[in-house]
C-alpha positions, 0 to 999 in steps of 0.5 A: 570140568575136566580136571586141574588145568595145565598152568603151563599154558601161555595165558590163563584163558587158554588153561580155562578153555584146557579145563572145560572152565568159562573164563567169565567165572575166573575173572570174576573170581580173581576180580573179587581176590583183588578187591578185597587185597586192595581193600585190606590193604587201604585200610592199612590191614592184611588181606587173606592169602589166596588160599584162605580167601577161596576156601571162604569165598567157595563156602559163601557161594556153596550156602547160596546156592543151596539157598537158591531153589527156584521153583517153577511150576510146570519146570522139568529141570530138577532143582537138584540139577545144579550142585556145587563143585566138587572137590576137584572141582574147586582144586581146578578152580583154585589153580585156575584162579593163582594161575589167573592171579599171577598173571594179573601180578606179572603184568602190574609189575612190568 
């Protein structure tokens, strides 16, 4: 990851392929922020905003992954290869995700 992506860029893709993000992560990302919006809202409740929501959903995926060790014998990839983002790291991804969000918000309202 290259740092915070520009959110100037037209379209949340081009700011993914700008910040060295996969696409397929973000999307992702924001279809789970829609889920539990559109859940929380059915129910008649508040969902979180999105700030919030990605600081639990960033938590979650932190304790999984480091509950997540493959063993296999014979593997020369260190099991400690594969380590959550950093904190800029998940600025990026945060930012990336509004910018995605956004975008999803602009094209529902028109």
């Amino acid at each position: 990851m290259s740092g915070a992506p520009d959110t100037a860029a037209s379209d949340w893709r081009e700011a993914c392929a700008a910040a060295g993000v996969d696409p397929l992560l973000i999307d992702h990302t924001a279809r789970n922020y829609l889920a539990h919006r559109d859940h929380r809202l059915a129910a008649g409740g508040k969902p979180l905003p999105p700030a919030d929501w990605f600081r639990f959903y960033s938590l979650e995926n932190a304790a999984e992954l480091s509950s997540e060790t493959l063993k296999v014998e014979g593997c020369s990839v260190d099991e400690r290869a594969v380590r959550p983002p950093t904190a800029a790291g998940k600025a990026a991804l945060f930012a990336l995700l509004q910018l995605r969000l956004a975008q999803t918000d602009d094209r529902n309202d028109g």
